[in-house]
C-alpha positions as CSV (number, residue, x, y, z in Angstrom):
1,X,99.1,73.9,33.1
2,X,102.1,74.8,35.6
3,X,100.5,77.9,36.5
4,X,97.0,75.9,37.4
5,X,98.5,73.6,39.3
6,X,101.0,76.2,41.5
7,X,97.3,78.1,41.8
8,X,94.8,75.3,42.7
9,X,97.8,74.1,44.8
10,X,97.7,77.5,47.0
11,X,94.0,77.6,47.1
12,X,94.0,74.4,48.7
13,X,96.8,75.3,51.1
14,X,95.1,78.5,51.4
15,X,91.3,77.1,52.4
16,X,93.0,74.7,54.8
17,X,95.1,77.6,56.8
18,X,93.5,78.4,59.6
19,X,94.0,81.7,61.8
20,X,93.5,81.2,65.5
21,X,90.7,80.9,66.1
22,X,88.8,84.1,67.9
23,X,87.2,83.0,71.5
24,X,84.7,85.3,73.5
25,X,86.9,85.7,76.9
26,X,86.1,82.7,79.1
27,X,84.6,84.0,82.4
28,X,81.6,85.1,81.9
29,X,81.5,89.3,81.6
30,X,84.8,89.6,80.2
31,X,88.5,89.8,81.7
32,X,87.4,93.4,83.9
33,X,84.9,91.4,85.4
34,X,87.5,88.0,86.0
35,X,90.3,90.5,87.7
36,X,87.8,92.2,89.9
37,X,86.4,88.5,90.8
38,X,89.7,87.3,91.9
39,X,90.8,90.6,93.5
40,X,87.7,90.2,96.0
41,X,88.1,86.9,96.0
42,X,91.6,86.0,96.8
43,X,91.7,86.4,100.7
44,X,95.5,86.9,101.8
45,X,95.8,85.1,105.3
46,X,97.2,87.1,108.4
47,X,100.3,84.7,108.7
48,X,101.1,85.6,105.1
49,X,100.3,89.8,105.6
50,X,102.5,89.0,108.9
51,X,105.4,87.1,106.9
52,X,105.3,89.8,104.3
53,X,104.6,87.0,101.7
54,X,104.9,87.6,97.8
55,X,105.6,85.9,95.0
56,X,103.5,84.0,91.6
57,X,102.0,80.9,91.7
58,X,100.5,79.5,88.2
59,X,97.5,77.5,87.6
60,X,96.3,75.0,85.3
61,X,92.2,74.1,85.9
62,X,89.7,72.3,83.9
63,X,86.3,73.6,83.2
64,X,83.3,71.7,82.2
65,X,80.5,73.2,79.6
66,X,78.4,74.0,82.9
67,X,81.1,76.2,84.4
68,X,81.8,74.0,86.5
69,X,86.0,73.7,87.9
70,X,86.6,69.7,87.7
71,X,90.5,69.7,88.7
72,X,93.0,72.6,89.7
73,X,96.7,71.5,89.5
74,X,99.5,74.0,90.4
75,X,102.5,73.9,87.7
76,X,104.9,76.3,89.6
77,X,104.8,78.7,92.5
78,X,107.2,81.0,94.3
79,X,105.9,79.5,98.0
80,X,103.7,76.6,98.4
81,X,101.6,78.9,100.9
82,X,100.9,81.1,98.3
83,X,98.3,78.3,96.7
84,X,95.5,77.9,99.4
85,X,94.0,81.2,98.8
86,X,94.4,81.4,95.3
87,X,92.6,77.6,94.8
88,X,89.8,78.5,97.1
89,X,88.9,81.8,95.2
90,X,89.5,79.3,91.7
91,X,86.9,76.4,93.6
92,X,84.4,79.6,94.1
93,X,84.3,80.8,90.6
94,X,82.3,77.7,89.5
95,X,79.8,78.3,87.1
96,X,81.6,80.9,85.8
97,X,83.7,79.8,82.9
98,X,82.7,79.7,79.3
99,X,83.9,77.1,77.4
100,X,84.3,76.8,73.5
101,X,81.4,75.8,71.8
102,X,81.7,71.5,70.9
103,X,84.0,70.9,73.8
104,X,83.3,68.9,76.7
105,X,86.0,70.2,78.9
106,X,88.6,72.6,78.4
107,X,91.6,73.5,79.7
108,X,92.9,76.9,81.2
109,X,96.4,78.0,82.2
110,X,96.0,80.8,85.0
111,X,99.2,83.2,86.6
112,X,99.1,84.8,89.7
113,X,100.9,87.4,91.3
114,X,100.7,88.2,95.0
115,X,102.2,91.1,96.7
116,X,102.1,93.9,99.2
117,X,101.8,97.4,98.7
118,X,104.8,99.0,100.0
119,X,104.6,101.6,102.8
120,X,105.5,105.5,102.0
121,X,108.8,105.2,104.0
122,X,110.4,101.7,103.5
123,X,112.5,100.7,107.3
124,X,115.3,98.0,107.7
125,X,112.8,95.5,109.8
126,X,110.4,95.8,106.6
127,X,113.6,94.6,104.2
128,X,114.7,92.0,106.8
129,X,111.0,90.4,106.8
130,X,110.9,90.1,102.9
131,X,114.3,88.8,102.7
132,X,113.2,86.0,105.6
133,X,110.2,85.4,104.0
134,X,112.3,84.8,100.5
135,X,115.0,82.5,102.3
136,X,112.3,80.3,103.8
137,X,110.1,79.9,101.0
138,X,109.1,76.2,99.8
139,X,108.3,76.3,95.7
140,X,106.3,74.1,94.0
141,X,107.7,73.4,91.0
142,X,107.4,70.7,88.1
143,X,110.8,68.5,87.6
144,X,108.7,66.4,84.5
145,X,107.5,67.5,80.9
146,X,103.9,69.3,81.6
147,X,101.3,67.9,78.8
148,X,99.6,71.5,77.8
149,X,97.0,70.3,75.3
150,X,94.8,72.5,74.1
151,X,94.7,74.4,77.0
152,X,94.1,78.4,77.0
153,X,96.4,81.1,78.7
154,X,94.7,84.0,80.4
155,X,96.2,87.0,81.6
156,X,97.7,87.3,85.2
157,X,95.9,88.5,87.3
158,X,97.4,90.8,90.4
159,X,96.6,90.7,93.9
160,X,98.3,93.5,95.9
161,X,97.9,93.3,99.6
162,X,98.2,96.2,102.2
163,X,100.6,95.7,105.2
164,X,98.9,95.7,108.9
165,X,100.7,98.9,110.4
């Protein structure tokens, strides 16, 4: 009687487990696709080439089962001038998302990184401008609990820039 109890009790634990549950990648052709998107997408300003900007920026947006990008709210990044690029290439990608099936709206958590491809022969002006840069820089950053929900994390994606000779 022991033994049927200890079983019927695992079985029940057992049916109830869940694994995580397996998603089809949310932007619609895969996460290739999502990088290259954002790669073309993400237009680095001259002032920021010029200021030899760099740094991460992460995202937190909510989509709707149409694709559709209903709020973008930044939870941390290195310089708050990083951000306007990065939310205009996110505002663009409407229509895009995939959502999980019975879900009205879900959530996605989204990193950034922005940098410049270094030249062949790296020069002392080059190393003054990134350390001015990195000494003037404004972060955003969160000073309260951040709610996360049920919200998904997707890979970083990487945006190198090239420096104007």
């Amino acid at each position: 009687m022991k033994k049927l109890f200890i079983i019927a009790l695992i079985l029940t634990f057992a049916a109830r487990a869940m694994a995580q549950q397996e998603l089809a990648f949310p932007f619609q052709g895969g996460k290739q696709i999502m990088m290259q998107y954002f790669k073309d997408n993400v237009t680095i300003p001259a002032e920021l080439v010029k200021q030899k900007a760099n740094g991460v920026a992460v995202f937190k947006f909510t989509a709707d089962q149409q694709g559709n990008i209903q709020k973008i709210i930044v939870y941390y990044a290195d310089d708050v001038s990083l951000t306007p690029p990065i939310i205009e290439a996110l505002k663009k990608s409407a229509h895009k998302w995939v959502i999980p099936d019975k879900e009205k709206v879900h959530d996605f958590i989204l990193p950034f990184t922005i940098k410049f491809n270094p030249p062949a022969m790296e020069t002392v002006a080059l190393d003054k401008s990134t350390y001015t840069y990195y000494s003037k820089r404004q972060p955003v950053m969160a000073f309260n609990q951040i709610p996360i929900d049920m919200a998904t994390l997707l890979p970083a994606v990487v945006i190198n820039y090239d420096l104007n000779p």
